[in-house]
N, C-alpha and C positions, 0 to 999 in steps of 0.2 A: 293571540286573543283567547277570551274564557267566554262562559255562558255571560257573566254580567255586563261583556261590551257590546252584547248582541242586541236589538234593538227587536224584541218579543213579544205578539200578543200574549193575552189570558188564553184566546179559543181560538181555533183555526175554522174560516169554511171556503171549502173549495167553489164555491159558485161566485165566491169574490175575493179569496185570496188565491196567490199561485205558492199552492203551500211547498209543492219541490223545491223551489230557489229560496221561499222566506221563510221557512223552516226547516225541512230534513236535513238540507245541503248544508246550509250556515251551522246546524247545533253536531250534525255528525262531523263535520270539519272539524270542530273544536273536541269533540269528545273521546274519551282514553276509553270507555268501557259503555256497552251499550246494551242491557238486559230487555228481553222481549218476549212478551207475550201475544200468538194467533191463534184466531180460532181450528183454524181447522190444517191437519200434517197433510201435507200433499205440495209438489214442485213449485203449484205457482202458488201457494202460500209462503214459501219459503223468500218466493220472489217480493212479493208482496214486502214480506218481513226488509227485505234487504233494502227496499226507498230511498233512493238516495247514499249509496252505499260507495261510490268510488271513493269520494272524501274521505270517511272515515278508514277505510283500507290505503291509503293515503298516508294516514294517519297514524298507523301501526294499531288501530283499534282493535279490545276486546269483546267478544259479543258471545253472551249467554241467552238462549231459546228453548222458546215451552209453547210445543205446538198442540193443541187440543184432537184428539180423533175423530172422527166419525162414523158411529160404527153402525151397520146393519143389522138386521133378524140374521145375517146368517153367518154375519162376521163375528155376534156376541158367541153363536154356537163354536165355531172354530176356537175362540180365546175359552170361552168356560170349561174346555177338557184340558186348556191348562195353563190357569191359571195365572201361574210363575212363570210364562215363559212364553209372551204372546208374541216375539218377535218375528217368528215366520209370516204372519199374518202382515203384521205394519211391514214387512220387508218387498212383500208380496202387492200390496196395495202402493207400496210407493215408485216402485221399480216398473209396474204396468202405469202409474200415471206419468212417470219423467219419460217414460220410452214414446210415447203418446207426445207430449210437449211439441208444437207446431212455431209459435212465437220466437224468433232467433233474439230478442231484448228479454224474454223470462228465459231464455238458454243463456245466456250472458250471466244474467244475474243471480240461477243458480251453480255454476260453473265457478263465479267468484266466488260464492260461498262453501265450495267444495275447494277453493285456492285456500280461504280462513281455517278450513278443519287440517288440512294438510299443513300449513305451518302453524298450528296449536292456535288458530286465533277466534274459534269459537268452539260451544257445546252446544250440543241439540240434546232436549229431551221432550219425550211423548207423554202426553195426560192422558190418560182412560176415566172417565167418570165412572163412579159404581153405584151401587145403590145400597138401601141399607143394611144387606145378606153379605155383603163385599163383591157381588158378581158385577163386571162392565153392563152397561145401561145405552142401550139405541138411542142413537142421535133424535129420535123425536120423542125422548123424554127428557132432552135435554143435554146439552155439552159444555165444556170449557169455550164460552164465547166473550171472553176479556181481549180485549184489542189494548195493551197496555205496554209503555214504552217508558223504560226506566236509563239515563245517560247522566255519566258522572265525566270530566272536566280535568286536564289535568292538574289543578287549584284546588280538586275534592271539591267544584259548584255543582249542584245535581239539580235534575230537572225531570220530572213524568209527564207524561202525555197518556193521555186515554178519551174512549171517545172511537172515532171512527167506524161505527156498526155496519157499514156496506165495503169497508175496506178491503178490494183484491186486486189482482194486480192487473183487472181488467178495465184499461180506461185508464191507469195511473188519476193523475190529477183530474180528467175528465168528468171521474164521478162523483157523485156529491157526498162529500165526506164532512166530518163534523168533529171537534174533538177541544179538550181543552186543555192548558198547561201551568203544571203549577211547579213552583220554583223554592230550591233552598234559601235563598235569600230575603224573600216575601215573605214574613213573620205569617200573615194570614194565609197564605197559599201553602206553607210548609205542611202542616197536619194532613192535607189530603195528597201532600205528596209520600209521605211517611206511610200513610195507609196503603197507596201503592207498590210502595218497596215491602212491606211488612206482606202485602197478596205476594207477589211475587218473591220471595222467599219460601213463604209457607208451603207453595208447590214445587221449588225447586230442590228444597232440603226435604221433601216429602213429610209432610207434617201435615196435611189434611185428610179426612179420615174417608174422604167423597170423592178425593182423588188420588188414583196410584197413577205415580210417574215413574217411567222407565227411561235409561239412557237409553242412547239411538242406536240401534241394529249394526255391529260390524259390518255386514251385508249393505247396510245404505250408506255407514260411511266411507268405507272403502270404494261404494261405487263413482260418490260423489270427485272422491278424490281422484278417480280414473280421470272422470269427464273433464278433472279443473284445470288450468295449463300448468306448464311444469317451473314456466317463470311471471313473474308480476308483468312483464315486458309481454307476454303474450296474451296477455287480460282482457284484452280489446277494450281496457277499461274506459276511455271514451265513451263509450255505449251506456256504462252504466251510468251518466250523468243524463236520464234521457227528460225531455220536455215534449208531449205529444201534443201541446198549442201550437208548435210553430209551422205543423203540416195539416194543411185543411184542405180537402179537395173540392175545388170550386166547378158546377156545374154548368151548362149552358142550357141558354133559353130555350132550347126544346126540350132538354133532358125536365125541366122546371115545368114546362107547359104540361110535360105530361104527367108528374107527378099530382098537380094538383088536376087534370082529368081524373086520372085513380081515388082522391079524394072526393070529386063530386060525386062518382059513380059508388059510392057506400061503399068505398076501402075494397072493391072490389074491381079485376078487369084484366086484361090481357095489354102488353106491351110489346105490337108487333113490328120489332124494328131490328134494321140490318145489323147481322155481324159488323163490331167495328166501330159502334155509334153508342157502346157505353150503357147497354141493358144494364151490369150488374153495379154501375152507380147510380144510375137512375132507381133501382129498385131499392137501395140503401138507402137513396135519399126519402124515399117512402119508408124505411123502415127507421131512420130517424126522425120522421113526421112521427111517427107511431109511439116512439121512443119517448118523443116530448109530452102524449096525453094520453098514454097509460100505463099501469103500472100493475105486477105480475101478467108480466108477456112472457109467452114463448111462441120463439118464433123457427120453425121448422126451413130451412135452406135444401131444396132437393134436385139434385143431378143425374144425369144419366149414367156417369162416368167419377173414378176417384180422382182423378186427377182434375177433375171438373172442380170439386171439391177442397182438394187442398187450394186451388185456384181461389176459391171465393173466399178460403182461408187469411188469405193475403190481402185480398181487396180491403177486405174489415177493419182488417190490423190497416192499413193505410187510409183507409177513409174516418175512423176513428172511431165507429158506432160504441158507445157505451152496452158493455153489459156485463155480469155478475158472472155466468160460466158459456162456456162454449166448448163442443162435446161436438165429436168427431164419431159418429154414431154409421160407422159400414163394416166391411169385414178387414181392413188394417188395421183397428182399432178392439181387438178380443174381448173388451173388458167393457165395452159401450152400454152393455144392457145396468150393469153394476153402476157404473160410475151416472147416468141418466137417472135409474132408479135412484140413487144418493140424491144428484142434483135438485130431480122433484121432490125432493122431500122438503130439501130446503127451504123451497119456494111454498113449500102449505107452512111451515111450520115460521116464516115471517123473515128468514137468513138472508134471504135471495129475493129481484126484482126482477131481474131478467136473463132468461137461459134463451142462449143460441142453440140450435141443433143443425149440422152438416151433416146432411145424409147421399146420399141414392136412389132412384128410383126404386130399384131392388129392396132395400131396406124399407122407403117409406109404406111399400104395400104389403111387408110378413106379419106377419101375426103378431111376433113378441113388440114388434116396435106399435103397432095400431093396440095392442092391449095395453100398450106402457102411456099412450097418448090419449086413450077413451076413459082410460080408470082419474086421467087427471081432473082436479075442481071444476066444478060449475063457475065458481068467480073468476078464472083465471082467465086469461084473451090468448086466444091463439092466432098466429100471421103465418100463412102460408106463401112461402116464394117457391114458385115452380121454375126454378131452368129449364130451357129447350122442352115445354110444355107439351108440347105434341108427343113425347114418348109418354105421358102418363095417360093415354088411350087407350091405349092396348089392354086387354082380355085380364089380364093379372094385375098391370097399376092402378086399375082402377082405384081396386080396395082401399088403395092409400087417401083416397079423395075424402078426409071424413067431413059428416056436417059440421063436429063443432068447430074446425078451422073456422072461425068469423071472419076473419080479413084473407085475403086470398089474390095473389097475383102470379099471372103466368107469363112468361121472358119466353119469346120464342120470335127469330126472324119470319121464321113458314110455321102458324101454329097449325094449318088445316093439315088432316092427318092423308097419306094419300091412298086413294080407294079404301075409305074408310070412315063414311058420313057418318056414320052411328059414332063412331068415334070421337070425331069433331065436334058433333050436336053435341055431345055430352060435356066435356070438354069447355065449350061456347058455355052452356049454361052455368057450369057448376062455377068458372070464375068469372061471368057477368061478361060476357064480349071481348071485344077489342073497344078497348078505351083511348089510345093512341099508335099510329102507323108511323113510321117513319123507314122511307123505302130506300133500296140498294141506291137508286138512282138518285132519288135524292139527296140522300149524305154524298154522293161523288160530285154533284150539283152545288153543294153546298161545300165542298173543300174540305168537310168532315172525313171522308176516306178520300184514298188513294186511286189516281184514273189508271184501267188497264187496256189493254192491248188485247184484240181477240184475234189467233189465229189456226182457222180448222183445216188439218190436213185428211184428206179421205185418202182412204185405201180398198182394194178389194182380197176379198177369198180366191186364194191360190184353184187352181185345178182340183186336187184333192179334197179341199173345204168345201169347195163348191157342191161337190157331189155328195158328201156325205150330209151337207145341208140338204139340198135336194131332197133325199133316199126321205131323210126325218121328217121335213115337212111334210112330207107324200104322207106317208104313217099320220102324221099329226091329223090331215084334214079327214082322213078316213075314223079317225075318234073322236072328232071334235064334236060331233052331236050324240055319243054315246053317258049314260048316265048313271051306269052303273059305280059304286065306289071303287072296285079294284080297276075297271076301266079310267075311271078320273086321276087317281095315282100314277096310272102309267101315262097316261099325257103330262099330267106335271112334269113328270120323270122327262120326258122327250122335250120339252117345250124347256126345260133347263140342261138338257145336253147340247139345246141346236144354240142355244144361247151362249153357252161356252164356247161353239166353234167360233162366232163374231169377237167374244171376250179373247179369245188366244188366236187369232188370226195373225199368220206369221209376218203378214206385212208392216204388223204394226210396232214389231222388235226392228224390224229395220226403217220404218220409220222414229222411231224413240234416236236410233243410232244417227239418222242427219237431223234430228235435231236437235240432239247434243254436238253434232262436226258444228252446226253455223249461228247456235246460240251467243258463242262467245263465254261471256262470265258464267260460271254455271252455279257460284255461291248463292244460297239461298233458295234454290229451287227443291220442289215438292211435286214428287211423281206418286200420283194417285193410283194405285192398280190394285187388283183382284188377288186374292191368294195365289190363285193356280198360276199368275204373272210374274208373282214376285222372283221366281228361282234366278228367268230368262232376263228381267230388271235387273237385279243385281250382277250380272253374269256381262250385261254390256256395260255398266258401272264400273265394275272391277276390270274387266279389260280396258276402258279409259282412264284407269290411276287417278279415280277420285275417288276421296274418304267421302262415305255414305254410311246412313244407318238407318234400318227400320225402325217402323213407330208401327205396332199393329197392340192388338190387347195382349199381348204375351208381356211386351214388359213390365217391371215389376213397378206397383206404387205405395212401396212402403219405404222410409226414409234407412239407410245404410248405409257402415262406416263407408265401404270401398266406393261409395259416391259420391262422398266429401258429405255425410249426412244427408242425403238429401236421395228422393226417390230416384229409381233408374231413370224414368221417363224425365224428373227434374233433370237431371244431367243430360239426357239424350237434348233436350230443347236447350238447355246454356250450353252443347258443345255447339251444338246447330247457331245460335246467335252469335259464338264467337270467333265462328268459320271453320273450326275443327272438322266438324261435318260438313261438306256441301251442301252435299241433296240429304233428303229423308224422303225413305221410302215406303208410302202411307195407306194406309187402310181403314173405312170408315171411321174409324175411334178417331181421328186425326178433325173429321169432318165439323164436329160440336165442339166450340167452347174455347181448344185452347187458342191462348193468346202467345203469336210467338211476330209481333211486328216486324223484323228484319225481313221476312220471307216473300219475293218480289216476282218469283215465277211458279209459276205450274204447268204440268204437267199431264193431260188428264187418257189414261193408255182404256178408263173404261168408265162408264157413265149409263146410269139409270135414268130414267124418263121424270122419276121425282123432283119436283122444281129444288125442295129444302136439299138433296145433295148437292146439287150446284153452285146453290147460294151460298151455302154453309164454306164450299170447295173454294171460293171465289172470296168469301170473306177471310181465311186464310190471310191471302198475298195481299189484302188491298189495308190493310191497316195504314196508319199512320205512321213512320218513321225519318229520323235523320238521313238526308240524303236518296232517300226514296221519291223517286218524281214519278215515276208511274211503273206498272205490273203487267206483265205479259203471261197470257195462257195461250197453249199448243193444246191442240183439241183432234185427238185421233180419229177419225169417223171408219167406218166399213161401209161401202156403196155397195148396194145389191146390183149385180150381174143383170141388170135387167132381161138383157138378148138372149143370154143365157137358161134366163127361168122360163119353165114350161108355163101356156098364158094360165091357166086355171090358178097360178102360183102369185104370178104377179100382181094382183090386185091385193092380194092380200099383203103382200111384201110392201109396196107400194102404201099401203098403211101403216105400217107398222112404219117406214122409214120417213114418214112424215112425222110419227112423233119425235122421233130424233132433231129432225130438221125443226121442230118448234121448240124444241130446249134452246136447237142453235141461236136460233134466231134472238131465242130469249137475252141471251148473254151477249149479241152480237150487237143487241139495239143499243145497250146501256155504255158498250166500248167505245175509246176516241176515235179509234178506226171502222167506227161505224158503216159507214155509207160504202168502202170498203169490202166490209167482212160480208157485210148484206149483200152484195151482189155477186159476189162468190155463192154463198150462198141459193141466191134465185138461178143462176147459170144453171149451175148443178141442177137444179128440181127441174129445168128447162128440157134439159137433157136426157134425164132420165124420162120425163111426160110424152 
């Protein structure tokens, strides 16, 4: 076939044509040579550029590229000392954007195009605009923003396209693009096709006096060429055929109920519902409300944790939210203050609609990022989504709270902060309440999570434990009405040593030990413990010859070769999901956010009085998965020696082990083995009263 069996509009628009199938795919099929012009150098322009690109590579296709820069105040200073030879700069800027690259379909797609340069079958070259001294000129005076697509036939039919002014490779066909084509055989369309071959000439054979083009950096092609496979067969070129219409993630009517409560409540409100029950679609599907009725958004995404983040990374790319850039703004990311800076510019200067930001709690409240978000327009809309909300209370996140956020929602199962109403109140206010609840028990009620199994085993303090608890508390009450500061420090001090001795109480390594003899399957299990636990954890682990691995904040979350690309903590959860690992062995950071559904037991050897550690622990195991019918937790307790403690000791002890027993209880009510777990429970209080 050629361009003239093709059955062609004049103009394409994506809000009612599916232009991948009835255009890119059909004319790159058929075409020998495909000249290109994008706005702006960078990976996922590159991607952009390649639409529909298996065909054509398919096809033995030729493809010449003229991608526009973008430069800054500080990136014109680096090129103007020289001149002639600005390639460390473009080398520099493009090698921190492809390293950045989160999207495995724009890794594809520039990977194929690093296959094209490697066997000769494209050129890349970079525009610099100047001005009229001959010095480059900052992107907001202006750039090479020609979107123009020149393809010849092997019949010598040739055909342009131009047009598409929002064109990136975010949303593929999702976005609203626009463009029109005009054809060598169309007496009346040829002239403006001629004028596009005649632009795109002019800057390729450098013959404009406004633009110097330079070929592309050995440095970028060679690296391109690293990343690209070394055979067509290893292309995964499938992928590059891709269609984002046919995956839509459909909601359920509570996830819906509760978006449009967030709408009634003026785009403002807290979403207080369990791990497990689909917070971070529910909040997309608000940010696609948002999406649909306005225009220069940016919408700020902030977590407690990176891996939080690359997380919601994924969700996006699968739920399909449309938008122009999306910026990975924490510290894996070097180059985020730069590439942010760039983004915003775009979006004043008319390039861009809408910019995603992925950040951190840490990040959303430092200075450079709250000065880079306060200096933004007045016309612009800002959407703030807080993940696990309740960490932005605290003494330092607050800052990050700015007024001009307009739209504002916070994701949190336990928003209220513990011992910490100032906190909460603030908090409460700044994003309008709680506008929708949806509780642990309900989703297990509702067949939305997974039913578990509660089982608590108590233990006591050895001899030894006993007494050196004793000796402390004794100290303790003898301070406990003093008010001096170096006095209050040293109770901290004591009142966090006596604490360690119930946290490391040896009964509970040999209880961990029968309950790995009568568990049975031990895949998928998640033992929760304290630093000072982990050594004597792994130590009964490895003496059972099961593969385990830590998950605490030491591993690393930036994506590397020796993980198959993908962050350590990535790999540590796909060995865990594919039984490589058994158990993992965990430490708070484990407790918020991530989603690893296979995971059907726990383990808990230490436990705060905090309701959200529980829940958070508990939402864990209870997800939804294949062949999962219900989840079991072992619950370590320490019972105080009652008989043992001197009486002035016991009452106080006696309270304090009541709030244990109300966490119990908490977890106990919600379990199938309820009635059960609860009278084990009441026994025990029985007994010790």
């Amino acid at each position: 076939m050629d361009f003239r069996s093709l059955d062609l509009q004049i103009s394409y628009d994506s809000e009612e044509d599916d232009i991948l199938n009835k255009f890119y795919i059909p004319v790159l099929s058929n075409a020998k040579k495909y000249n290109r012009i994008v706005g702006f150098f960078n990976s996922s322009s590159l991607a952009a550029a390649a639409k529909g690109i298996k065909e054509f590579i398919l096809n033995n296709g030729e493809m010449n590229l003229i991608c526009g820069a973008k430069l800054h105040k500080n990136d014109i200073e680096i090129i103007k000392k020289s001149m002639e030879n600005p390639e460390d700069f473009i080398v520099n800027k493009f090698l921190s954007d492809i390293h950045n690259l989160e999207d495995q379909i724009i890794k594809d797609h520039v990977r194929a195009l690093g296959w094209m340069i490697a066997h000769k079958k494209l050129e890349i070259k970079i525009a610099i605009k100047l001005n009229e001294f001959g010095n480059p000129l900052e992107d907001r005076y202006g750039i090479l923003h020609q979107k123009v697509g020149i393809l010849t036939d092997n019949k010598g039919n040739k055909l342009s396209f131009s047009g598409s002014n929002n064109e990136t490779f975010a949303g593929w066909n999702e976005n609203i693009e626009e463009f029109k084509v005009f054809r060598s055989w169309k007496e009346h369309e040829r002239r403006y096709m001629d004028y596009d071959i005649e632009n795109f000439d002019k800057y390729w054979n450098e013959k404009s006096s406004r633009i110097k083009v330079i070929d592309i950096p050995e440095a970028i092609k060679n690296h391109l060429i690293k990343i690209a496979p070394k055979s067509i067969d290893d292309l995964n070129i499938n992928s590059l055929n891709y269609n984002i219409k046919e995956t839509k993630i459909n909601l359920f009517d509570y996830q819906k109920k509760a978006i449009s409560s967030w709408m009634d409540n003026g785009k403002k409100g807290i979403f207080e519902m369990a791990t497990g029950t689909g917070k971070t679609y529910t909040a997309l599907g608000c940010l696609e409300k948002i999406n649909s009725n306005y225009e220069n958004l940016i919408t700020i995404i902030t977590s407690p944790y990176h891996h939080l983040v690359e997380q919601w990374n994924k969700e996006i790319s699968k739920f399909r939210i449309k938008y122009d850039d999306l910026i990975i703004a924490d510290s894996s990311n070097p180059s985020w203050k730069n590439i942010l800076s760039d983004s915003l510019d775009d979006l004043y200067l008319g390039y861009k609609n809408r910019i995603i930001i992925l950040t951190t709690h840490r990040t959303l409240s430092s200075k450079i990022f709250i000065d880079l978000l306060n200096g933004s327009r007045e016309n612009i809309n800002h959407f703030l989504i807080a993940d696990e909300v309740h960490g932005l209370g605290a003494d330092l996140s607050i800052n990050g709270l700015l007024k001009r956020y307009d739209l504002r929602l916070g994701l949190s199962a336990t928003p209220q902060r513990w011992f910490d109403d100032y906190g909460t109140d603030l908090l409460y206010d700044y994003f309008g309440g709680t506008v929708f609840e949806f509780s642990l028990e309900k989703a297990i009620e509702n067949n939305f999570l997974t039913p578990y199994r509660y089982i608590p085993i108590f233990v006591s303090l050895n001899q030894e434990e006993l007494e050196n608890y004793i000796e402390i508390t004794k100290v303790i009450a003898v301070n406990l009405n003093k008010t001096s500061k170096n006095e209050n420090k040293k109770l901290e001090s004591l009142i966090f040593k006596r604490a360690n001795i119930i946290k490391n109480s040896e009964q509970k390594y040999k209880a961990l030990e029968e309950i790995m003899g009568c568990m049975g399957d031990v895949n998928w299990s998640i033992i929760y413990c304290t630093n000072s636990q982990i050594k004597k954890v792994l130590n009964i682990i490895n003496k059972n010859f099961i593969s385990a691995h830590l998950f605490t904040m030491n591993e690393g979350t930036v994506p590397k070769k020796n993980y198959g690309g993908v962050s350590e903590r990535e790999y540590i959860l796909k060995k865990f999901s594919d039984q490589k690992y058994k158990i993992l062995v965990a430490m708070k950071c484990l407790d918020e956010g991530v989603d690893i559904p296979p995971a059907r037991k726990a383990i808990f050897m230490s436990s705060s009085g905090n309701p959200r550690e529980y829940i958070q622990r508990i939402g864990r195991i209870i997800r939804k998965y294949e062949g999962k019918n219900e989840a079991v937790i072992y619950d370590i307790i320490v019972v105080p020696s009652m008989s043992k403690l001197p009486s002035y000791i016991k009452d106080v002890e006696m309270k304090i082990f009541e709030k244990e027993m109300e966490r119990c209880e908490q977890i106990a009510k919600i379990a199938i083995n309820n009635a059960k777990a609860l009278r084990i429970l009441y026994d025990l209080r029985e007994r010790l009263i």
